[in-house]
TINU-825935 format. One line per 8 residues: number of its first residue (from 1); for each residue x, y, z of C-alpha. Coordinates in steps of 0.05 Angstrom, whole numbers, plus 32768, in hexadecimal, padded with zeros to 4 digits. Example, Ala and Ser with C-alpha at 12.3 -4.5 7.8 and 13.67 -1.06 7.14 Angstrom:
1> 80F6:7FA6:809C ~ 8111:7FEB:808F
***
This chain:
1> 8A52:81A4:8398 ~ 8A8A:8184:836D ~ 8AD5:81A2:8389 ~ 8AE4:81C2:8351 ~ 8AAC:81F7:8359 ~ 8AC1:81FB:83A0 ~ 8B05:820F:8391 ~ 8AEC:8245:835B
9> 8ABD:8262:8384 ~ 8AEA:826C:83BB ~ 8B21:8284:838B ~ 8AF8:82BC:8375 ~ 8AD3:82C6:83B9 ~ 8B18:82CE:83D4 ~ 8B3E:82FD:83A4 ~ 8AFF:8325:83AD
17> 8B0E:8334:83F2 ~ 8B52:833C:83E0 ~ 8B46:8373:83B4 ~ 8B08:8390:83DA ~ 8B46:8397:840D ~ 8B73:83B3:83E3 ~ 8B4B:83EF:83CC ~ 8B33:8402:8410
25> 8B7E:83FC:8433 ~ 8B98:8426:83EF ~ 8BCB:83F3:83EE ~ 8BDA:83DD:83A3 ~ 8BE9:8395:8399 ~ 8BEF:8370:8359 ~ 8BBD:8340:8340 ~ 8BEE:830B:8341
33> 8C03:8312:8394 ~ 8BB0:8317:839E ~ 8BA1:82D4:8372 ~ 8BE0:82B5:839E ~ 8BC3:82CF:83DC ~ 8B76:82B4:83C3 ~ 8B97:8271:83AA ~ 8BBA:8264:83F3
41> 8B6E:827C:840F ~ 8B4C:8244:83E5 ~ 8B7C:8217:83FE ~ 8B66:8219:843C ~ 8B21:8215:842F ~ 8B31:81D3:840D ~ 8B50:81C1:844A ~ 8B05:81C4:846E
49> 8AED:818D:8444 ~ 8B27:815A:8464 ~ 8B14:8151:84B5 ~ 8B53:8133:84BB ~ 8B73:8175:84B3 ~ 8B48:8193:84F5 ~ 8B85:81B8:850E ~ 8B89:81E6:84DA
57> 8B47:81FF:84F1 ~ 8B55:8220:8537 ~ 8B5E:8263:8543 ~ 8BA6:826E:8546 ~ 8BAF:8244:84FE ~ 8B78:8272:84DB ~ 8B9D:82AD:84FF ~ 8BD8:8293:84D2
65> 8BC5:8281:8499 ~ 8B9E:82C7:8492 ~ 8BE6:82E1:84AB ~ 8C02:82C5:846D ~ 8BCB:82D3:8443 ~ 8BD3:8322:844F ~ 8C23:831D:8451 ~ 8C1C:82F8:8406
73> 8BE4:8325:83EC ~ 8BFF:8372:8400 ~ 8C40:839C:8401 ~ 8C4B:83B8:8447 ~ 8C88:83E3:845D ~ 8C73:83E4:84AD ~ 8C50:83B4:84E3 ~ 8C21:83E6:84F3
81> 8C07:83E7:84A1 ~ 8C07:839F:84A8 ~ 8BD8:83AA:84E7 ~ 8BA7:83D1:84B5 ~ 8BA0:83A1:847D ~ 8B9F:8366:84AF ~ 8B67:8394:84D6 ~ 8B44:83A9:8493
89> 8B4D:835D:8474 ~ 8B2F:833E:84A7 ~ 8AE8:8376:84AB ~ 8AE8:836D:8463 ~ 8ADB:831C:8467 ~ 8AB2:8329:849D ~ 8A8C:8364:8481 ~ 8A83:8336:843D
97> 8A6E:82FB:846A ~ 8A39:8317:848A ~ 8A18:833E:8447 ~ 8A1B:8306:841D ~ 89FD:82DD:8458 ~ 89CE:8318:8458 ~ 89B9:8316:840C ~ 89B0:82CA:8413
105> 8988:82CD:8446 ~ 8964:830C:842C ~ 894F:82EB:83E9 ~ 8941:82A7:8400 ~ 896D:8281:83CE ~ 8973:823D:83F6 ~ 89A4:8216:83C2 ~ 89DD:8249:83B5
113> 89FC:8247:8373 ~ 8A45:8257:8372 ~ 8A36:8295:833E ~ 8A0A:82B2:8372 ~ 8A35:82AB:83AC ~ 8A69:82D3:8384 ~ 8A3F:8309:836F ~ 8A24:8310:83B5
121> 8A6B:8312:83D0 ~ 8A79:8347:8398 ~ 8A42:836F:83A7 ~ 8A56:836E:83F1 ~ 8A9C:8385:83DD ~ 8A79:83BC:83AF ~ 8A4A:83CE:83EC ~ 8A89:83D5:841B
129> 8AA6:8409:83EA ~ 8A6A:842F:83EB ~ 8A6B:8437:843B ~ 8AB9:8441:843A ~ 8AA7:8482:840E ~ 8A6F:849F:8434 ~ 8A97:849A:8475 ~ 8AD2:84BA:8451
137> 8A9F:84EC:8441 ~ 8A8C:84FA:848D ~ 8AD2:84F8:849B ~ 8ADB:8531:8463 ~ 8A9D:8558:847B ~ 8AB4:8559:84C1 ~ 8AFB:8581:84A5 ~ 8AD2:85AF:847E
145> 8AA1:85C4:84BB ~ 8ABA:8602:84E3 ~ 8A9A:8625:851C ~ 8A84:866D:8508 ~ 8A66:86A5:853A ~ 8A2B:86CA:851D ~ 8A1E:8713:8539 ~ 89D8:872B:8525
153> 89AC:8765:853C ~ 89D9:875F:8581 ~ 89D5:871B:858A ~ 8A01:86E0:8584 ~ 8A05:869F:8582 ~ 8A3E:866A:8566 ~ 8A2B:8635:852F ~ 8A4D:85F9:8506
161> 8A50:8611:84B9 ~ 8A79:85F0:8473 ~ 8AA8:860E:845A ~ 8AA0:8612:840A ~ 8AD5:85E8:83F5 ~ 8AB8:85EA:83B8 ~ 8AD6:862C:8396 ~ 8B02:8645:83D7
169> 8AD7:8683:83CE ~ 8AFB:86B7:8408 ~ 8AC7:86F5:841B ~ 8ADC:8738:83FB ~ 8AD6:875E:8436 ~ 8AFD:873A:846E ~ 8B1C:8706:8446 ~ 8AF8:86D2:846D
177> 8AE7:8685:8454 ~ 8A9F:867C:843A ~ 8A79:8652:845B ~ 8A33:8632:844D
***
């Protein structure tokens, strides 16, 4: 693979993570600060292809340079926001990792192109947003449930019911929530 694709692939592979970040942390950041923050990212990839550079590949420089990777790339007021992103930055490249490992492996492509690692590291990111919804959506669905008694014919017993958040409809009678 010529060095030039190399870099480009990275480039895009790593403002895609950037950005995958940046939706799911809510934390706007301008497309120049995530191209800075994907530039600095290719960098070091580049970095991999010289062995004499080996001590830039331990754990405590990788710990850094992703340090100044997330500093460059997002606005943050506190250290415990920068605790998120650098928690939800690092799940994210893992997360994207392991699918596009997965869709590799899962269509048997043995020669990867550079277009296809892209779109695979795209999809991934697209993937991620779809399982960041649905477990905002449990999340929701657990605030809407309430615990309702039910008296019937003498008996009763105590069950988990929604609440129709739908049209806040209240029940003429006792002025009670609606639930479903």
């Amino acid at each position: 693979m010529y060095i030039e694709y190399y870099i480009i692939e990275n480039l895009l592979i790593n403002y895609i993570i950037i950005s995958c970040t940046t939706i799911l942390t809510k934390k706007y950041s301008s497309p120049k600060r995530k191209w800075i923050g994907a530039f600095l990212g290719t960098l070091y990839s580049v970095a991999y292809l010289y062995p004499n550079l080996e001590a830039l590949f331990n754990l405590v420089s990788k710990f850094f340079i992703m340090t100044i990777i997330i500093i460059i790339s997002f606005p943050y007021r506190d250290k415990k926001e920068f605790i998120r992103i650098f928690l939800v930055f690092y799940l994210v490249n893992i997360f994207i990792c392991g699918s596009t490992y997965f869709i590799i492996y899962f269509t048997g492509i043995e020669h990867m192109k550079m277009s296809f690692l892209i779109v695979c590291a795209y999809i991934s990111c697209e993937l991620l947003k779809y399982i960041y919804n649905d477990i905002k959506t449990l999340k929701y669905i657990n605030d809407i449930k309430k615990s309702i008694d039910i008296n019937l014919l003498g008996k009763s017993f105590t069950c988990e019911a929604l609440i129709d958040s739908g049209n806040l409809l209240k029940d003429p009678l006792g002025n009670n929530e609606v639930v479903i």
